[in-house]
C-alpha positions as a Markdown table, in Angstrom:
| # | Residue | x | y | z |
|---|---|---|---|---|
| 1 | Unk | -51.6 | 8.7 | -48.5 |
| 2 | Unk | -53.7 | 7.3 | -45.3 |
| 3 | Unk | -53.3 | 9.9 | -42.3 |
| 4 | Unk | -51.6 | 7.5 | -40.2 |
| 5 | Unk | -49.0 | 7.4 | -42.9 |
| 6 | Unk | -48.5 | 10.9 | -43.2 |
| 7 | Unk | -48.3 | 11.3 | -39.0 |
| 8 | Unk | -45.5 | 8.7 | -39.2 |
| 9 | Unk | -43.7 | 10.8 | -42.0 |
| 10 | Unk | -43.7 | 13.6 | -39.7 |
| 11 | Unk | -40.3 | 15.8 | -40.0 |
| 12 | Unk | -38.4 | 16.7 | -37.1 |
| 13 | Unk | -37.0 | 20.5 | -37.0 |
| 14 | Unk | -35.4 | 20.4 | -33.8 |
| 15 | Unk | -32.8 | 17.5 | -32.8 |
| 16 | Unk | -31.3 | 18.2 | -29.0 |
| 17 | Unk | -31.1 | 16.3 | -25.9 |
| 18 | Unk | -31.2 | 16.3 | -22.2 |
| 19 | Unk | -29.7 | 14.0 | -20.0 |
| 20 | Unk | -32.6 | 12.4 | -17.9 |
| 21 | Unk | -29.9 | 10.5 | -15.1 |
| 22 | Unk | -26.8 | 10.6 | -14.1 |
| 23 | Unk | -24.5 | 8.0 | -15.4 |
| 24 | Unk | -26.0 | 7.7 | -18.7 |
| 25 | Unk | -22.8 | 7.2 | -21.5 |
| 26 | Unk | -25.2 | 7.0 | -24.9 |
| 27 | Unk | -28.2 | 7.9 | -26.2 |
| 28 | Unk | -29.7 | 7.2 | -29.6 |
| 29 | Unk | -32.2 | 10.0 | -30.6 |
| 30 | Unk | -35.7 | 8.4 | -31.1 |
| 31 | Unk | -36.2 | 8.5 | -34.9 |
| 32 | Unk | -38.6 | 5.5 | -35.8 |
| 33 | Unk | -40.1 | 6.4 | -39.4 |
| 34 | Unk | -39.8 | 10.2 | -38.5 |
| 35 | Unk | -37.7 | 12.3 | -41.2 |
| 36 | Unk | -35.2 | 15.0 | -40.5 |
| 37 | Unk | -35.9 | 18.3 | -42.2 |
| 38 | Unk | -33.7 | 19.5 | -44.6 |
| 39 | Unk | -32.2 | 22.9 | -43.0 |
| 40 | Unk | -33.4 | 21.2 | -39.3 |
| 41 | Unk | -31.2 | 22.6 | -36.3 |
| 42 | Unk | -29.3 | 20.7 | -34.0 |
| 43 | Unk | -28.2 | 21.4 | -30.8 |
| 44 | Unk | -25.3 | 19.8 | -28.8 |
| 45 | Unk | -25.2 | 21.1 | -25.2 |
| 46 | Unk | -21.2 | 21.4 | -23.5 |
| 47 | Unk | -20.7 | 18.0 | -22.1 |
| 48 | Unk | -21.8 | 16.1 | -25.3 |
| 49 | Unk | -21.0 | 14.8 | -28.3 |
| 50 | Unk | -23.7 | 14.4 | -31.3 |
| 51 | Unk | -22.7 | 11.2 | -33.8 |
| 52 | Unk | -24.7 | 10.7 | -37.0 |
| 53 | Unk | -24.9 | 7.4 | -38.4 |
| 54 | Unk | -25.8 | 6.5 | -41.8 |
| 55 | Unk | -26.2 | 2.8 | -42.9 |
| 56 | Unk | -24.2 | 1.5 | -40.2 |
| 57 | Unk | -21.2 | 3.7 | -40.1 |
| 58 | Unk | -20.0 | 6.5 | -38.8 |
| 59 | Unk | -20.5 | 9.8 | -40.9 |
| 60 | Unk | -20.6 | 12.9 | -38.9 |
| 61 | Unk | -19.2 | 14.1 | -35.6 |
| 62 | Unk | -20.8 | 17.3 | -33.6 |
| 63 | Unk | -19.2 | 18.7 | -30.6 |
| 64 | Unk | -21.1 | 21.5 | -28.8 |
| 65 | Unk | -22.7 | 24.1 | -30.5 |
| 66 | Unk | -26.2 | 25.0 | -32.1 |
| 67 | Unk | -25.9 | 23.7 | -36.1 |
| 68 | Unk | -28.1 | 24.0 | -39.4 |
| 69 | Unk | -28.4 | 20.6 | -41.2 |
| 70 | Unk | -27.6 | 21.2 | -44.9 |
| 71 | Unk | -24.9 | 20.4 | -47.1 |
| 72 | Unk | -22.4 | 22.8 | -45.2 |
| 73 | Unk | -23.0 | 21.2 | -42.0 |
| 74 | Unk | -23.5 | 17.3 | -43.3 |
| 75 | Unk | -20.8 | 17.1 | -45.8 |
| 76 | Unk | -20.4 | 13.6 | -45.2 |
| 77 | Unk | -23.6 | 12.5 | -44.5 |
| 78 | Unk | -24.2 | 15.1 | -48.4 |
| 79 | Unk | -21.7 | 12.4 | -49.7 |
| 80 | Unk | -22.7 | 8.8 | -48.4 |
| 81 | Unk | -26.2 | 9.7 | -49.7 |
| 82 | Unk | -25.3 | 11.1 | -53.1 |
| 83 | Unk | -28.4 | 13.2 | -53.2 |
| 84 | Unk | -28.7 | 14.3 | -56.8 |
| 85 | Unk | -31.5 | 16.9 | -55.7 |
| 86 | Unk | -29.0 | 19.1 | -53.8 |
| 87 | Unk | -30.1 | 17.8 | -50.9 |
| 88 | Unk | -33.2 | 19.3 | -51.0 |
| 89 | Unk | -35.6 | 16.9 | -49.5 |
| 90 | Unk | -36.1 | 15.4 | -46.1 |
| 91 | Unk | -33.2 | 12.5 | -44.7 |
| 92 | Unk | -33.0 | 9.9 | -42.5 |
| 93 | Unk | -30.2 | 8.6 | -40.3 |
| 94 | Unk | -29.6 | 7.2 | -37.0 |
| 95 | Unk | -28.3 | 10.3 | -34.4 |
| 96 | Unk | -26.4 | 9.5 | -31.2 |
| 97 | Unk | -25.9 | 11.9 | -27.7 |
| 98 | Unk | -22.7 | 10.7 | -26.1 |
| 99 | Unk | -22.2 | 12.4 | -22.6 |
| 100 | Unk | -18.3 | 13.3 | -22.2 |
| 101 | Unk | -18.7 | 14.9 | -18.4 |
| 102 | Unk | -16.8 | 13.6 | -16.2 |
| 103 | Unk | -17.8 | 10.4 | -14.4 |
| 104 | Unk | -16.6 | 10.3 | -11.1 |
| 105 | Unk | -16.6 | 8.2 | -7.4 |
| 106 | Unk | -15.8 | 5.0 | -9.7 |
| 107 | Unk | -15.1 | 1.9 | -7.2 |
| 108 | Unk | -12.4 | -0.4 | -7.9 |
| 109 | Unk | -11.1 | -3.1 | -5.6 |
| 110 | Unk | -9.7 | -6.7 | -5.3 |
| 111 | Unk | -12.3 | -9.1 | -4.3 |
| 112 | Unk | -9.2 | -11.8 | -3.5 |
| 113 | Unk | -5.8 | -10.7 | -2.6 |
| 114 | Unk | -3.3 | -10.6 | -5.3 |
| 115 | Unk | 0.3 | -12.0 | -5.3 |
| 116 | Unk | 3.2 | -10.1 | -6.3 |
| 117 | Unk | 6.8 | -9.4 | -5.8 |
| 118 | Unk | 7.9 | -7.8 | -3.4 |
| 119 | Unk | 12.1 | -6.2 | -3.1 |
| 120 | Unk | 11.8 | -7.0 | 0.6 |
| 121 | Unk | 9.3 | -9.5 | 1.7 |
| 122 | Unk | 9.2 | -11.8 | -1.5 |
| 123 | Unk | 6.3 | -13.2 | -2.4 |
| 124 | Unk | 3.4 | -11.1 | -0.7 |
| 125 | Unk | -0.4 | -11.3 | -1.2 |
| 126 | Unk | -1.9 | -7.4 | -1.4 |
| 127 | Unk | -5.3 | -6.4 | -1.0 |
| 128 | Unk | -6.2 | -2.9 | -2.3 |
| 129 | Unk | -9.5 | -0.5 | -3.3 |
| 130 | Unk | -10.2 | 3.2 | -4.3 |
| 131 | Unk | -12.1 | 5.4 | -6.4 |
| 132 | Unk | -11.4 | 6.5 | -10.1 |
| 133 | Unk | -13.0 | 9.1 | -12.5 |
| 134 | Unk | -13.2 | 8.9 | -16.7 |
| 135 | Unk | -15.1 | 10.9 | -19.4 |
| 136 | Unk | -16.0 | 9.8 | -22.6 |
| 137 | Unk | -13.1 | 11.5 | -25.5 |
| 138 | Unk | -13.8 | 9.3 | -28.6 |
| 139 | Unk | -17.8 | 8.9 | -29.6 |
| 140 | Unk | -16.6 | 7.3 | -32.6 |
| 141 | Unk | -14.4 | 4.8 | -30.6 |
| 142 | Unk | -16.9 | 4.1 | -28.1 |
| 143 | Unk | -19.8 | 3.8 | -30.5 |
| 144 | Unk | -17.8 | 1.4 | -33.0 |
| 145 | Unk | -16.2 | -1.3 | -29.7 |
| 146 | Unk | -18.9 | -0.6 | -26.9 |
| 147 | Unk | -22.2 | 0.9 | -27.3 |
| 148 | Unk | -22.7 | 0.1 | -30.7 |
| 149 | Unk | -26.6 | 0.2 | -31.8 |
| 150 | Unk | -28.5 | 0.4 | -28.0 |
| 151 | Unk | -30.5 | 2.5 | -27.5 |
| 152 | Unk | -29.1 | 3.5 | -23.8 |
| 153 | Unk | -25.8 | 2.7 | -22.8 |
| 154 | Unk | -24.9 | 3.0 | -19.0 |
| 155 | Unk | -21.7 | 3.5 | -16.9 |
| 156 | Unk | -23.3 | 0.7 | -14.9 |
| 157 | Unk | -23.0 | -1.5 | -18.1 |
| 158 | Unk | -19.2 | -0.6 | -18.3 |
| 159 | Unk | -18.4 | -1.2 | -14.2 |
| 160 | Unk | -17.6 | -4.7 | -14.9 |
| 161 | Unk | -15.3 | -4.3 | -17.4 |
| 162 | Unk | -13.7 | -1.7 | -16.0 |
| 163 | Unk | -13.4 | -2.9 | -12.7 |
| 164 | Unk | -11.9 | -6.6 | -13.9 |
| 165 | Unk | -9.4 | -4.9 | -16.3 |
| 166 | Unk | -7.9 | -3.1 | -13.7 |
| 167 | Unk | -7.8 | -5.6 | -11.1 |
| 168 | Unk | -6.1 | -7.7 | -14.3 |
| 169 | Unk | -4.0 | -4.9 | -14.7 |
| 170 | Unk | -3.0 | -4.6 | -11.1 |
| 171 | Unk | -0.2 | -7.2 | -10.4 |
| 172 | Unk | 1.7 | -6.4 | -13.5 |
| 173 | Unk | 1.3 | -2.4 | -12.3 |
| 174 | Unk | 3.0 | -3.1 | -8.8 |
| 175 | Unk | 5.6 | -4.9 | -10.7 |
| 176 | Unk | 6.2 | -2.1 | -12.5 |
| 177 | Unk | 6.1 | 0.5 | -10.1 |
| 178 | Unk | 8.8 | -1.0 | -8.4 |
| 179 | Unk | 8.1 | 0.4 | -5.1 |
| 180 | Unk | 8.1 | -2.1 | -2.1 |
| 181 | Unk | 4.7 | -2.9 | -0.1 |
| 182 | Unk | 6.1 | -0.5 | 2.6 |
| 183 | Unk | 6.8 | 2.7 | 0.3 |
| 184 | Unk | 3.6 | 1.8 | -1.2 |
| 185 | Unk | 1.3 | 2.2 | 2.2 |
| 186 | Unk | 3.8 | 5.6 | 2.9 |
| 187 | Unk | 3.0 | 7.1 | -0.5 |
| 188 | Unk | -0.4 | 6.1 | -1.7 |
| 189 | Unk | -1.2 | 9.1 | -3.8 |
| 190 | Unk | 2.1 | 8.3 | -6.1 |
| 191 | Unk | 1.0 | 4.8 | -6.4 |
| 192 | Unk | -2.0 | 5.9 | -7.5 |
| 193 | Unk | -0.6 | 8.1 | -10.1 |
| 194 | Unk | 1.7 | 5.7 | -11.4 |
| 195 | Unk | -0.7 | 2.7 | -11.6 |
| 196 | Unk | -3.2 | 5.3 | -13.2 |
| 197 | Unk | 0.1 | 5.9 | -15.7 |
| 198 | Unk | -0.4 | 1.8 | -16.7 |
| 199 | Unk | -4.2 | 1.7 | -17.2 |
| 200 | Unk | -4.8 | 5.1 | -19.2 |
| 201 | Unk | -3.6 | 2.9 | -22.9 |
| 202 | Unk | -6.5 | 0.8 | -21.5 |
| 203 | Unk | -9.4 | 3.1 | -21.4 |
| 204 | Unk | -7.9 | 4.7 | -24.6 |
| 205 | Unk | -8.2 | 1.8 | -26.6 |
| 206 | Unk | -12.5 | 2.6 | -25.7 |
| 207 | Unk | -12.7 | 5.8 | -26.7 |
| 208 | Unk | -12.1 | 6.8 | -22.9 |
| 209 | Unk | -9.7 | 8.8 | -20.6 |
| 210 | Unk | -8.8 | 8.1 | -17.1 |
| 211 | Unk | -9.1 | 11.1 | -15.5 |
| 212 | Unk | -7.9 | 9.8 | -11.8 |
| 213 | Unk | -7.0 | 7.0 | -10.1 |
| 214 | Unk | -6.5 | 6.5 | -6.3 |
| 215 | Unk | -5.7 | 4.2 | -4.1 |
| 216 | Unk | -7.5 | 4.7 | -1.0 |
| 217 | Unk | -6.2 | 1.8 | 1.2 |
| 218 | Unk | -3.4 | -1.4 | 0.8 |
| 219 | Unk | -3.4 | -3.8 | 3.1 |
| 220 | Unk | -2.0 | -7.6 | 3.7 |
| 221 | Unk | -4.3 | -10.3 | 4.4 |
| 222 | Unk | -4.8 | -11.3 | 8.4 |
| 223 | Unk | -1.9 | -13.8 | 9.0 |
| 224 | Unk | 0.5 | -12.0 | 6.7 |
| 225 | Unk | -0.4 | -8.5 | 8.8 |
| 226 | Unk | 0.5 | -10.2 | 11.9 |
| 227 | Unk | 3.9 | -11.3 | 10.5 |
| 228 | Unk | 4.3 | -8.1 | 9.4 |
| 229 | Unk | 3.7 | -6.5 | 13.0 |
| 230 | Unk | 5.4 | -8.6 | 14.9 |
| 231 | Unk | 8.6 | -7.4 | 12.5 |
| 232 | Unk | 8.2 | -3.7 | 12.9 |
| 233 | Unk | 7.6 | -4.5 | 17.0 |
| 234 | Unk | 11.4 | -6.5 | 16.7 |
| 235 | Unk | 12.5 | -3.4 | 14.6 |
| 236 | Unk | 11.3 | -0.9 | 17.3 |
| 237 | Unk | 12.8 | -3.1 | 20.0 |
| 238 | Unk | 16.1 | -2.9 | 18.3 |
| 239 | Unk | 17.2 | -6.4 | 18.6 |
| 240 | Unk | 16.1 | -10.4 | 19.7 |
| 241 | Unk | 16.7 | -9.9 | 23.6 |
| 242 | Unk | 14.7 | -7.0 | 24.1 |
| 243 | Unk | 11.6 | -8.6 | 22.1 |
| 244 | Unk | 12.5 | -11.6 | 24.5 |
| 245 | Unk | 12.1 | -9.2 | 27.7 |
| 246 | Unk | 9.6 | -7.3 | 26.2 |
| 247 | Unk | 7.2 | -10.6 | 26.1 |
| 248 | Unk | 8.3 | -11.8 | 29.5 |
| 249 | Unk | 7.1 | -8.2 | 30.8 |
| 250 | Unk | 4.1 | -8.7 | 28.8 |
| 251 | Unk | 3.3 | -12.6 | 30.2 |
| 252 | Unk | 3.6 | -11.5 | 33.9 |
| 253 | Unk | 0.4 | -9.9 | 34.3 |
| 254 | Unk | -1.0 | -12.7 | 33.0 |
| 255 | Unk | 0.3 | -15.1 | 35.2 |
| 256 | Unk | 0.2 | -13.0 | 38.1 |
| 257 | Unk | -3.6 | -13.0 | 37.4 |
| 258 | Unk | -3.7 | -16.6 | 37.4 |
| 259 | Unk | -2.2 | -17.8 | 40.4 |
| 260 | Unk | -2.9 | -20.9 | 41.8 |
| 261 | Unk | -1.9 | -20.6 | 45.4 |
| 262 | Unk | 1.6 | -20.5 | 47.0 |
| 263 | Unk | 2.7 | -22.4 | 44.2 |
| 264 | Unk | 0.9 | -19.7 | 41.4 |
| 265 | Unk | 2.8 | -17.2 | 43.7 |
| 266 | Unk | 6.2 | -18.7 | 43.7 |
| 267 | Unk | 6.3 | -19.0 | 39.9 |
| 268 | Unk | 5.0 | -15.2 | 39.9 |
| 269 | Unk | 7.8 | -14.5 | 41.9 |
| 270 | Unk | 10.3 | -16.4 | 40.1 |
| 271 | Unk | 9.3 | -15.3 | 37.0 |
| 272 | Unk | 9.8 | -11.7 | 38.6 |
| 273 | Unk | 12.8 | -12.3 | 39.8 |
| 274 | Unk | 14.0 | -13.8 | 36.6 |
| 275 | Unk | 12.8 | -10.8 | 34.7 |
| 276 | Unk | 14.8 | -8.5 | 37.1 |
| 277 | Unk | 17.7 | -10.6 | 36.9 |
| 278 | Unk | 17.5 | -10.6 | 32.8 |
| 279 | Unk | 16.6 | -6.9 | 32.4 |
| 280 | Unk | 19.6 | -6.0 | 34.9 |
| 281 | Unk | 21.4 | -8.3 | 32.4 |
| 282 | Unk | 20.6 | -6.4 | 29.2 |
| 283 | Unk | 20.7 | -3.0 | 31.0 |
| 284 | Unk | 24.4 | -3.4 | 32.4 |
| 285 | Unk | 26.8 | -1.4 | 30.1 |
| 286 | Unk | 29.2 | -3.9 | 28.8 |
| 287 | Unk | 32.7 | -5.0 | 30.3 |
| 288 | Unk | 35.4 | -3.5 | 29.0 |
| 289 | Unk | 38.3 | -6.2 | 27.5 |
| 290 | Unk | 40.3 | -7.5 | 30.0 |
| 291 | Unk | 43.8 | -6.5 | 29.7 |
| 292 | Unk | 46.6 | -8.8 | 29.1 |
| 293 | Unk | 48.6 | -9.2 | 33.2 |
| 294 | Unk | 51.9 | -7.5 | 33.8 |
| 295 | Unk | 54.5 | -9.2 | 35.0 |
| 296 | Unk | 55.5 | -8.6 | 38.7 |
| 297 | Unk | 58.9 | -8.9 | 39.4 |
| 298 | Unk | 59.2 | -11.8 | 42.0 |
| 299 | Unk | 59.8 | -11.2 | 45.6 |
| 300 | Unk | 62.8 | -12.1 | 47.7 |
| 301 | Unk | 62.4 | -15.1 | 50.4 |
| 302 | Unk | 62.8 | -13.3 | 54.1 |
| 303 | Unk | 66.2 | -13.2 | 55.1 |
| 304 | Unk | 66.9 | -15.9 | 58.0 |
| 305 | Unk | 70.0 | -13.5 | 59.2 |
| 306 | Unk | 69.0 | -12.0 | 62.2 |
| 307 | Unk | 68.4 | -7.9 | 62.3 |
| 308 | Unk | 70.8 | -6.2 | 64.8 |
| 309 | Unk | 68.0 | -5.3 | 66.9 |
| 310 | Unk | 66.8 | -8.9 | 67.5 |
| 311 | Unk | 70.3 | -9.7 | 67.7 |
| 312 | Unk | 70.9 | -7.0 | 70.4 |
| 313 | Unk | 67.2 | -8.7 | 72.5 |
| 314 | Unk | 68.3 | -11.9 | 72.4 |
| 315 | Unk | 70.8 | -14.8 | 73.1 |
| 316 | Unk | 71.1 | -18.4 | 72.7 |
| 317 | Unk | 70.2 | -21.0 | 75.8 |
| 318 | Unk | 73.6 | -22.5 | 77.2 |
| 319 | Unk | 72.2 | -25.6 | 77.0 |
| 320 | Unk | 70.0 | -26.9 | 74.1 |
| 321 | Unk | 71.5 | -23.6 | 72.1 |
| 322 | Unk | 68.2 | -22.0 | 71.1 |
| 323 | Unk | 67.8 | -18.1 | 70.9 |
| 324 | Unk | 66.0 | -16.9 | 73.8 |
| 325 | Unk | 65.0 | -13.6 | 75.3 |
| 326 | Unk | 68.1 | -12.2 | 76.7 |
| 327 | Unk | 66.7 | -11.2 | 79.7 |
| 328 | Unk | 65.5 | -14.5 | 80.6 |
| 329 | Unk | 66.7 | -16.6 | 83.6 |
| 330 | Unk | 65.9 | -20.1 | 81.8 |
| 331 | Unk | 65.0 | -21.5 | 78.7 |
| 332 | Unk | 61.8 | -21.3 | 77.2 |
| 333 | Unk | 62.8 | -24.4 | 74.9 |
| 334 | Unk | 64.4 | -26.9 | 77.6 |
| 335 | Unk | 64.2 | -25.3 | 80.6 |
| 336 | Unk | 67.7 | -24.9 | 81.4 |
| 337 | Unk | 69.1 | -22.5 | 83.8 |
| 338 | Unk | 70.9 | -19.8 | 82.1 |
| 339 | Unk | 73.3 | -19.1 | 85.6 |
């Protein structure tokens, strides 16, 4: 045996691991033709997960703690290889770090708005972002559907998937969160939770766990915000004619800053005046119902009978008849001497 082959047969005693970065999901030990040593010692640190693989699969799984490699500690491994020396001579396999700390400050977001339902607008399109955090739960999971045989394996390499399934996810989770747009701006953190609810089977299914989910902001899209604050202004108003005063108060500054000479100033002042007018309108309390009119009992034509005191202050003219003064000496009618 050449002394180049026997360097490259050298046995490894010691099999641990360090995490260089953050962000790094997998790691697979550096074997190349190097041998483990039967009775070798391995050492998973808290946060990891050590995975042995023997021809391809899957044969032992090491959480942390500080192991001796023998037929105690490698049953399965002791069985896939069906040593007939007792497993007394050097072995090779494939040996995998998986990092299950918690990976947080995740971005998600909608790059275009989404459409959905809503109970009181319809049709609305929603535009959303926020943070989430996952650890690793299932090596074996994760090794068999996303790492697989690299060498390194990244969160970086997983953003994308992530990041698309949920915004996938996101207009059936507002569906089924049945809150409307308005409850969901109010209460962002139960959104969060329940949307988090819908997408944890998701990161199962790789061997993951969502740890949290949060929304940080919802929002329409321009246009549909303007829409939407022009409604809560009418709301706050209280009803049609105040929103109509309300913007003919807001126009007269305007045109009072644009005048154009006696003209500019008359339709100031006409618009002023029409504002008063309309505001004295809408701040009038209303009329009460008018009332149905009584009958009045109809009154008696004068009486054409003299009264005995005009009868006792007068008398009639000897000559044409008519009632004159009594104390007069002729007639104020035809002139006719009373004597």
């Amino acid at each position: 045996m050449s002394l180049r082959t026997f360097l490259s047969k050298q046995l490894i005693d010691v099999i641990d691991f360090t995490e260089p970065e953050d962000g790094l999901l997998a790691y697979r030990y550096p074997m190349q033709d190097r041998e483990i040593q039967n009775g070798g010692k391995l050492t998973v640190r808290d946060s990891q997960i050590a995975v042995f693989v023997n021809e391809g699969k899957v044969a032992d799984v090491f959480g942390p703690g500080l192991y001796v490699l023998n037929t105690h500690t490698l049953p399965i491994l002791t069985y896939l290889q069906n040593w007939a020396t007792g497993f007394q001579s050097p072995f090779k396999s494939d040996v995998y770090f998986f990092s299950t700390r918690l990976q947080t400050n995740q971005r998600w977001g909608t790059p275009q708005p989404i459409t959905i339902r809503d109970k009181e607008f319809g049709a609305i399109r929603l535009r959303s972002f926020g943070i989430f955090s996952y650890h690793l739960s299932d090596a074996k999971t994760f090794y068999s559907k996303v790492s697989g045989t690299r060498d390194v394996y990244h969160t970086a390499d997983l953003d994308g998937q992530l990041r698309n399934t949920i915004v996938g996810r996101m207009s059936d989770s507002f569906a089924a969160s049945q809150v409307p747009f308005l409850d969901m701006a109010a209460n962002q953190i139960e959104l969060g939770n329940k949307i988090g609810d819908f997408l944890k089977p998701v990161f199962t299914d790789l061997g993951l766990t969502l740890d949290t989910f949060v929304v940080e902001n919802l929002s329409l899209p321009d246009e549909l915000q303007k829409v939407l604050d022009q409604k809560i202004s009418m709301a706050m108003l209280g009803d049609m004619n105040r929103y109509t005063q309300f913007q003919v108060a807001q126009s007269i500054p305007t045109a009072a800053a644009n005048e154009g000479g006696l003209a500019g100033a008359g339709v100031g002042i006409g618009a002023g005046l029409v504002f008063g007018q309309t505001m004295a309108a809408g701040m009038r309390p209303p009329e009460p119902p008018a009332q149905a009119a009584v009958p009045q009992p109809a009154t008696p034509p004068p009486s054409t009978t003299p009264s005995p005191q005009a009868s006792a202050e007068t008398k009639f003219c000897i000559v044409c008849g008519k009632p004159m003064p009594r104390s007069a000496k002729f007639c104020p009618e035809c002139g006719g001497s009373q004597s």
